[in-house]
C-alpha positions as protocol buffer text, in pm:
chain_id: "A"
residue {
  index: 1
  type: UNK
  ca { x: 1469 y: 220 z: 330 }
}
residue {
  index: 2
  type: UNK
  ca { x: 1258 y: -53 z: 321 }
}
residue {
  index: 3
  type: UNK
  ca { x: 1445 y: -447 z: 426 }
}
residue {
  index: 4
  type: UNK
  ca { x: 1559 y: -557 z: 111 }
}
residue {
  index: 5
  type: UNK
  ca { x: 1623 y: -936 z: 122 }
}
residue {
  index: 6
  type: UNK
  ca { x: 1892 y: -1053 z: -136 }
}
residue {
  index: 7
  type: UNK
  ca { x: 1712 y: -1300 z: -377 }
}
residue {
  index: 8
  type: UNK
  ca { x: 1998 y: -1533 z: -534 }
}
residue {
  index: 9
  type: UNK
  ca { x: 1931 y: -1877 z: -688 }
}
residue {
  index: 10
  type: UNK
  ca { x: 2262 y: -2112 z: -718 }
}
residue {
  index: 11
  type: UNK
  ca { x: 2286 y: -2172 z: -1037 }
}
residue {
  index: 12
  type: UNK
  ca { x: 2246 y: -2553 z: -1100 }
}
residue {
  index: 13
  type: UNK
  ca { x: 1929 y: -2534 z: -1291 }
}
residue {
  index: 14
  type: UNK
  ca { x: 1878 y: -2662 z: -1661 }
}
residue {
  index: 15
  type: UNK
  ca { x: 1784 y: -2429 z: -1938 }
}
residue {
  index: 16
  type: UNK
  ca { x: 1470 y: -2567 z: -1964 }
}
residue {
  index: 17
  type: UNK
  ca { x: 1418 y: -2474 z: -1618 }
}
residue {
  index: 18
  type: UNK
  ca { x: 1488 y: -2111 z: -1622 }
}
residue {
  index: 19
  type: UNK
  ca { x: 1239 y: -2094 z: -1844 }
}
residue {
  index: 20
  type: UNK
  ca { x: 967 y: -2225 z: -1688 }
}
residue {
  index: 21
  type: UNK
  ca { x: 1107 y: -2017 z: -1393 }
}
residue {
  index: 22
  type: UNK
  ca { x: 1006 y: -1721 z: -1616 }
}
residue {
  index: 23
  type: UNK
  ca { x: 720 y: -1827 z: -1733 }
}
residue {
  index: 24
  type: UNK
  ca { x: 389 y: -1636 z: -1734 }
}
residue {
  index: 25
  type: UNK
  ca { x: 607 y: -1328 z: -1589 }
}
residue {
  index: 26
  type: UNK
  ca { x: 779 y: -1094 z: -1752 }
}
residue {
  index: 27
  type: UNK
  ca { x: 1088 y: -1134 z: -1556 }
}
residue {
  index: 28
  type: UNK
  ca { x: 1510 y: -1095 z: -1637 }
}
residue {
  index: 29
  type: UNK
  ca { x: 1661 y: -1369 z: -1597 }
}
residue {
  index: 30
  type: UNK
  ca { x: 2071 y: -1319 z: -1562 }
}
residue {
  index: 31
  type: UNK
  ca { x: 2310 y: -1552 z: -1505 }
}
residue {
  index: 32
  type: UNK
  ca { x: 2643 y: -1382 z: -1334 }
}
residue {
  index: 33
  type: UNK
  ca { x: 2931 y: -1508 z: -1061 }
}
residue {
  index: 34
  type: UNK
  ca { x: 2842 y: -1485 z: -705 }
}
residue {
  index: 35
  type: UNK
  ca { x: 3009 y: -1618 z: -368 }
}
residue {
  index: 36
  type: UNK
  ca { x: 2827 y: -1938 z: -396 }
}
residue {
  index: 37
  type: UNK
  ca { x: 2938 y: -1989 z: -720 }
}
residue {
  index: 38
  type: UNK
  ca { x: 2733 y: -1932 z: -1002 }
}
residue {
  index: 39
  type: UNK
  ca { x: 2346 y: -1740 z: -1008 }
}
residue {
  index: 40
  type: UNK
  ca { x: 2052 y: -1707 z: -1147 }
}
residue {
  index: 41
  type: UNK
  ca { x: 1918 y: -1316 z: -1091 }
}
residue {
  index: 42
  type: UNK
  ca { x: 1544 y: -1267 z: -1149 }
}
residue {
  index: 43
  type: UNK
  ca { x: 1375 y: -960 z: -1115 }
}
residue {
  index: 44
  type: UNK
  ca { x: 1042 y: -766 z: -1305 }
}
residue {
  index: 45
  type: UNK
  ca { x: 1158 y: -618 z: -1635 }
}
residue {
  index: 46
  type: UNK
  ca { x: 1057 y: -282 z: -1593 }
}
residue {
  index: 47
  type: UNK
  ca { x: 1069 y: 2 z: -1927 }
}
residue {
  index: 48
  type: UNK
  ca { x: 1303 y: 250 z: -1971 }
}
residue {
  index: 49
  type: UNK
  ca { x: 1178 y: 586 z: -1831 }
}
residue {
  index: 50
  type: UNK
  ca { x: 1340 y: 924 z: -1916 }
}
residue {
  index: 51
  type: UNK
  ca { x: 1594 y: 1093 z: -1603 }
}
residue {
  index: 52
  type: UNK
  ca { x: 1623 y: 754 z: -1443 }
}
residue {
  index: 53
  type: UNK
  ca { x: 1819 y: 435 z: -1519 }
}
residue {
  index: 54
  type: UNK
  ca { x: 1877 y: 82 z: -1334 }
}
residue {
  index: 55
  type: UNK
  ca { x: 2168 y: 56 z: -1129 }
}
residue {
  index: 56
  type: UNK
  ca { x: 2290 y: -308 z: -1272 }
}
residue {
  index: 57
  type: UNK
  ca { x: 2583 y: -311 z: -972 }
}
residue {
  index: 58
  type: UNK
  ca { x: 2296 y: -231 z: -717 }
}
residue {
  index: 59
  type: UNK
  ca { x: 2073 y: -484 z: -868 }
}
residue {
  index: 60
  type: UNK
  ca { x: 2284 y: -773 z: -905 }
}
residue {
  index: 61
  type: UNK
  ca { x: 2441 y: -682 z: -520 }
}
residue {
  index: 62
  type: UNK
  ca { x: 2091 y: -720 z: -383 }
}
residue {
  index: 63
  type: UNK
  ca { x: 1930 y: -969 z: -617 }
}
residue {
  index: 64
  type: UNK
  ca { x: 1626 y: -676 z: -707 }
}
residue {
  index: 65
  type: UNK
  ca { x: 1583 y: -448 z: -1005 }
}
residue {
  index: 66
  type: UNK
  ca { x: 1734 y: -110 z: -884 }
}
residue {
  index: 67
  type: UNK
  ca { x: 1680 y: 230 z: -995 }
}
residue {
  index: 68
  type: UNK
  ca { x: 1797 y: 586 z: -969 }
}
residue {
  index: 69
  type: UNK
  ca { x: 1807 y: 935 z: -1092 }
}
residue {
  index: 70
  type: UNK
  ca { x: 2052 y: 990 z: -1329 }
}
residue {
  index: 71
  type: UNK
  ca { x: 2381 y: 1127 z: -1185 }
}
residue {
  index: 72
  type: UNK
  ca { x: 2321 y: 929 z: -860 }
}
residue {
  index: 73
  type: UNK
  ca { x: 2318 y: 559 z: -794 }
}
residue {
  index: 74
  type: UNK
  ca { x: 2097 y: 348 z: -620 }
}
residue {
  index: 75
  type: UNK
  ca { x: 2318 y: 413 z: -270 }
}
residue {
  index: 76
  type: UNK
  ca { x: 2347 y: 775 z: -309 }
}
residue {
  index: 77
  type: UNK
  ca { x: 2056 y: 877 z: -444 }
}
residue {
  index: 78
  type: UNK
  ca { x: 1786 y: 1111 z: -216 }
}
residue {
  index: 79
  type: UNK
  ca { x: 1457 y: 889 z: -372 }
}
residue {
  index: 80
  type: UNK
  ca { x: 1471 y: 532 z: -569 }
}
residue {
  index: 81
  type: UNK
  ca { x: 1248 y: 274 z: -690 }
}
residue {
  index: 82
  type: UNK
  ca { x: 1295 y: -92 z: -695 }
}
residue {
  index: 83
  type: UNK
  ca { x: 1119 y: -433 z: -792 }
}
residue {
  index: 84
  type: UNK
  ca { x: 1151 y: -784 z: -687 }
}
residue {
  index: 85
  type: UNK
  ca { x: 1025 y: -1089 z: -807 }
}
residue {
  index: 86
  type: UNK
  ca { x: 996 y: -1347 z: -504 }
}
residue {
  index: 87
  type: UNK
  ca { x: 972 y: -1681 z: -669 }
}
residue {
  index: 88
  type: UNK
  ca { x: 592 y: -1837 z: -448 }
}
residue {
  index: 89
  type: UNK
  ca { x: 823 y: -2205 z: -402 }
}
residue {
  index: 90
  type: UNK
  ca { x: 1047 y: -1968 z: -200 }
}
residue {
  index: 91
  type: UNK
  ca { x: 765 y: -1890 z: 31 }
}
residue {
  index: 92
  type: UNK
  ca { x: 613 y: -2190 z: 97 }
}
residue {
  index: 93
  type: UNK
  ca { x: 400 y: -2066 z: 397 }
}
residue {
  index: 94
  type: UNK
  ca { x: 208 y: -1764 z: 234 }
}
residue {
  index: 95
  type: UNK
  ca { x: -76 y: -1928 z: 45 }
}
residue {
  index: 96
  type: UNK
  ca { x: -173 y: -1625 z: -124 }
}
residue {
  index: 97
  type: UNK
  ca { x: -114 y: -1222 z: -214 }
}
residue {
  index: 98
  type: UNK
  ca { x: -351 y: -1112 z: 96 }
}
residue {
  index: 99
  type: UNK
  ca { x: -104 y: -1342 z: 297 }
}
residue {
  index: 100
  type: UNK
  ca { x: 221 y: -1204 z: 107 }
}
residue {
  index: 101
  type: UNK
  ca { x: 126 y: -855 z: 177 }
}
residue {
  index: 102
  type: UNK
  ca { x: 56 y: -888 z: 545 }
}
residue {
  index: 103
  type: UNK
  ca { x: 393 y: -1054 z: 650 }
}
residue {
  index: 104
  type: UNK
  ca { x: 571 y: -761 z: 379 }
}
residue {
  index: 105
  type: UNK
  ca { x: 406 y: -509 z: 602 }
}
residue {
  index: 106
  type: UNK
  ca { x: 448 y: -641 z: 963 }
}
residue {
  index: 107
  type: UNK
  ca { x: 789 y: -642 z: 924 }
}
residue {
  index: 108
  type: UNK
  ca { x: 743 y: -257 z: 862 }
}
residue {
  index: 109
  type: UNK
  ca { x: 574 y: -233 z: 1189 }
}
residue {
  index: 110
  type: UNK
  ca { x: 845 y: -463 z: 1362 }
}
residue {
  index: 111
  type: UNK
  ca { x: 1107 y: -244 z: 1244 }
}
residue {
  index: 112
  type: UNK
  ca { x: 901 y: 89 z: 1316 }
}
residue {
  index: 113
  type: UNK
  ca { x: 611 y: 56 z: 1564 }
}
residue {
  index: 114
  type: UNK
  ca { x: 547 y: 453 z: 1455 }
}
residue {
  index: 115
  type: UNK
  ca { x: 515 y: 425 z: 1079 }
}
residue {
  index: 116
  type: UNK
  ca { x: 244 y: 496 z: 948 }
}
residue {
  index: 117
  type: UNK
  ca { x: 78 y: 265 z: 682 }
}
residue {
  index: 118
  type: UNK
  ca { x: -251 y: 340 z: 494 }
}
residue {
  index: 119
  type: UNK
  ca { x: -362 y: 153 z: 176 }
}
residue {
  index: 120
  type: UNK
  ca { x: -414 y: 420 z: -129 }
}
residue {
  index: 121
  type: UNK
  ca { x: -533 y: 395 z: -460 }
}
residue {
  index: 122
  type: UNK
  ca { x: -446 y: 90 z: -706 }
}
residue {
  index: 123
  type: UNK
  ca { x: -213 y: 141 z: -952 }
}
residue {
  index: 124
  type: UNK
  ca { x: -272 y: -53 z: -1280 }
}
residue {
  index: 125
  type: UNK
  ca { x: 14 y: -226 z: -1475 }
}
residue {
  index: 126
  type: UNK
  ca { x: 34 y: -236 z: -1862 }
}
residue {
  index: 127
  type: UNK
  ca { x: -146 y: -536 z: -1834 }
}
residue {
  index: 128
  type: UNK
  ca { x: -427 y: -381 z: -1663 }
}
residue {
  index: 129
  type: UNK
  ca { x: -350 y: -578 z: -1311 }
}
residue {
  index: 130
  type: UNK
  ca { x: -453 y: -365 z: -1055 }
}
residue {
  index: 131
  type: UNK
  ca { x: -199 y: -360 z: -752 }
}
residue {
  index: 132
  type: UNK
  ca { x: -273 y: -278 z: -392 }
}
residue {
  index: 133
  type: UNK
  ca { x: -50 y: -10 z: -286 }
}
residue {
  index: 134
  type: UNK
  ca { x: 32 y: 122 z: 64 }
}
residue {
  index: 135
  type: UNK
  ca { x: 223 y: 436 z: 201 }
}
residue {
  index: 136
  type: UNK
  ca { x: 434 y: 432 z: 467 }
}
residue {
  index: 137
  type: UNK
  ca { x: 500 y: 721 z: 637 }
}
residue {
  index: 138
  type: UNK
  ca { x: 751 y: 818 z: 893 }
}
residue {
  index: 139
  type: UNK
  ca { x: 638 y: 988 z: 1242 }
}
residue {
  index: 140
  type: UNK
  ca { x: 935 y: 1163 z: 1235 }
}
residue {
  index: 141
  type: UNK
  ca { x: 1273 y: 1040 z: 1075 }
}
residue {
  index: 142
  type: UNK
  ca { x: 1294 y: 737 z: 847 }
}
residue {
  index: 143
  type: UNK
  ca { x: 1233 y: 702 z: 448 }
}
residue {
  index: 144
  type: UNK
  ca { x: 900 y: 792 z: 274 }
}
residue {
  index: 145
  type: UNK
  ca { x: 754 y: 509 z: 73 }
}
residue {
  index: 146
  type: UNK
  ca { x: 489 y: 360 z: -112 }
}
residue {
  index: 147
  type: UNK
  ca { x: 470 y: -28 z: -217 }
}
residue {
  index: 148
  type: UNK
  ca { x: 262 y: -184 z: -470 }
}
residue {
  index: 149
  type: UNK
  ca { x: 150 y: -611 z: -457 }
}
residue {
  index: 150
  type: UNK
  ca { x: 89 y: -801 z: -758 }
}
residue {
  index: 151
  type: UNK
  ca { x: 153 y: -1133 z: -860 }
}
residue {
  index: 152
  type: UNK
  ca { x: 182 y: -1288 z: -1212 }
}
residue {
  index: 153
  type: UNK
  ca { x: 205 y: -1656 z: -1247 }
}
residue {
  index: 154
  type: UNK
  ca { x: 468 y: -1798 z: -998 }
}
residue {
  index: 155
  type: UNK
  ca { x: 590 y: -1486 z: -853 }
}
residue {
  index: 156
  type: UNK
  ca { x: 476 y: -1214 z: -632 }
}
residue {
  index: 157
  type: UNK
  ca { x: 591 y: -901 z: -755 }
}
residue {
  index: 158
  type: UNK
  ca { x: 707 y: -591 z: -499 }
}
residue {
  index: 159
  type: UNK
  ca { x: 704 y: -257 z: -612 }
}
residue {
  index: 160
  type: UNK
  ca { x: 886 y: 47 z: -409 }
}
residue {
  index: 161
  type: UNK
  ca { x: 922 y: 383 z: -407 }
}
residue {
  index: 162
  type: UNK
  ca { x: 1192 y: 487 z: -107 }
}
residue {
  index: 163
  type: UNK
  ca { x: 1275 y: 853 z: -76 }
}
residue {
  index: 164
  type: UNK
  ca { x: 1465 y: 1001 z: 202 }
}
residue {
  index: 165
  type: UNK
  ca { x: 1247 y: 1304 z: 243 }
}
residue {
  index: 166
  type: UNK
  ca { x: 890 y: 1388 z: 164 }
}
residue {
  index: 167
  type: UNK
  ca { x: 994 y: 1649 z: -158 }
}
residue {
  index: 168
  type: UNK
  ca { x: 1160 y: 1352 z: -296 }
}
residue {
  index: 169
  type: UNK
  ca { x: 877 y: 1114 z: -237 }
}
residue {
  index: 170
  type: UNK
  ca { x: 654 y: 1362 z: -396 }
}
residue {
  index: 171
  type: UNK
  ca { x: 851 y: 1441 z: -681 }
}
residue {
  index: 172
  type: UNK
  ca { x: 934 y: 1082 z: -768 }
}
residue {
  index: 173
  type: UNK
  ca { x: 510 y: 965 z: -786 }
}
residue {
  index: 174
  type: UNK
  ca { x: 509 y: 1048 z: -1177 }
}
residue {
  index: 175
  type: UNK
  ca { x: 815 y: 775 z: -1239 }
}
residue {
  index: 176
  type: UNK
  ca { x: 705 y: 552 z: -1048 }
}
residue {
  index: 177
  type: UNK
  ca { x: 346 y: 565 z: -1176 }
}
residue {
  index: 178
  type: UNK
  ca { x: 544 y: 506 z: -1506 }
}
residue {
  index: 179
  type: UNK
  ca { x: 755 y: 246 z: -1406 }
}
residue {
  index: 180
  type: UNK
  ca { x: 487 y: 18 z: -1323 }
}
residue {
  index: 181
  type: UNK
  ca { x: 177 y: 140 z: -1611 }
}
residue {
  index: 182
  type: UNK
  ca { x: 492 y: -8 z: -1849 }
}
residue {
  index: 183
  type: UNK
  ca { x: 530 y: -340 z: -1668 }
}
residue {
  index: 184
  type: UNK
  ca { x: 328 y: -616 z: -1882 }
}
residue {
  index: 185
  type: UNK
  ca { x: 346 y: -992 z: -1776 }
}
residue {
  index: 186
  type: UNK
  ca { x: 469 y: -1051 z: -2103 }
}
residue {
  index: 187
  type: UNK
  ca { x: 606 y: -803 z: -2365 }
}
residue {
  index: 188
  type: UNK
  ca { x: 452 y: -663 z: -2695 }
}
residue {
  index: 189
  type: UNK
  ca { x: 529 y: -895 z: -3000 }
}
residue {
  index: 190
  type: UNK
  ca { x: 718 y: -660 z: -3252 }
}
residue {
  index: 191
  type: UNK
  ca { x: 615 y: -644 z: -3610 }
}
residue {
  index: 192
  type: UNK
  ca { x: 883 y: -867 z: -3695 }
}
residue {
  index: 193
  type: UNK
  ca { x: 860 y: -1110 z: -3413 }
}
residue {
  index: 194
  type: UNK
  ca { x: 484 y: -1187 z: -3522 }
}
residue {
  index: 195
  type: UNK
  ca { x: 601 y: -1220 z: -3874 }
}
residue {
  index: 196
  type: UNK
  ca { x: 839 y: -1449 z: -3773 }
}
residue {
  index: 197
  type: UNK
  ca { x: 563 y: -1677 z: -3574 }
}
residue {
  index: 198
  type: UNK
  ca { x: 319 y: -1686 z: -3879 }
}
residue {
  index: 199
  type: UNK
  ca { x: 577 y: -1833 z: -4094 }
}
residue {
  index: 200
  type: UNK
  ca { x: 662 y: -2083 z: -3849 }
}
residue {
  index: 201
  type: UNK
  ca { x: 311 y: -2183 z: -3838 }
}
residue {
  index: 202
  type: UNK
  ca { x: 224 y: -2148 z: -4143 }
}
residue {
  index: 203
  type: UNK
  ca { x: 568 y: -2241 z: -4330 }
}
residue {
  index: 204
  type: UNK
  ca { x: 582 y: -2212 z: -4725 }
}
């Protein structure tokens, strides 16, 4: 499975801040104990998607939005999908996505001189960002996976599929196609919630 880097801020951060933090993305923000203290989780809100659900334990262990089949966790399961949000102040030497995606996939080849890695088609969000994807493929053993780059705002944005086998991989593409056509950088206003802004523009 692909390195997954544990993404934890210490929580000493004003309100105020967190949001800005989120702004421009649609990211979760969670606030929850850790061995620092105290920390703020972020990670892409991603839609619900029939036969799979995230794996909040998984997610908050590893600081990334987790996901699984139902009936398995993120650990156990044969194929999962995950997405991170890394905050760009984080990263202070990659000046760009080209950059981000470059250093995400040499560490691939450092860990794997065999894999495998070929760009494929662009998968679009719900926002109609078009993200570079790449599989990589195992010579032999090792996990099947494809990764998709965006960035919204202040983050860079990860997407994974990881599947222990190439049946898996395959039979995983349609979630993960839906997982990420149901991201948006910011959610759909709800009847109500648009009500509720015209009034406060427009109060009576």
């Amino acid at each position: 499975m692909k390195a997954i880097v544990k993404l934890c801020y210490i929580m000493v951060l004003s309100s105020m801040t967190l949001v800005s933090l989120a702004a421009r993305a649609e990211i979760e923000k969670t606030v929850a104990p850790c061995d620092t203290g105290s920390c703020v989780y972020l990670w892409p809100k991603l839609p619900q998607i029939k036969g799979w659900h995230q794996d909040k334990n998984q997610s908050f262990n590893s600081g990334i939005s987790a996901w699984a089949p139902n009936g398995h966790s993120f650990v156990t399961a044969d194929v999962v999908i995950y997405a991170i949000a890394t905050y760009k102040p984080t990263v202070p030497e990659t000046k760009n996505l080209v950059n981000f995606i470059a250093a995400d996939t040499s560490r691939f080849i450092i860990s794997d001189p065999t894999i495998s890695i070929n760009e494929v088609s662009e998968l679009v969000t719900g926002d109609g960002q078009k993200l570079r994807s790449f599989t990589f493929l195992p010579e032999s053993k090792g996990s099947w996976e494809v990764v998709s780059y965006g960035e919204e705002g202040n983050y860079y944005l990860t997407f994974v599929l990881s599947a222990r086998s190439k049946e898996g991989f395959e039979k995983a593409q349609a979630a993960y196609h839906q997982l990420i056509a149901g991201y948006r950088a910011k959610s759909r206003q709800t009847s109500s919630q648009n009500k509720t802004a015209l009034n406060l523009r427009n109060p009576s």
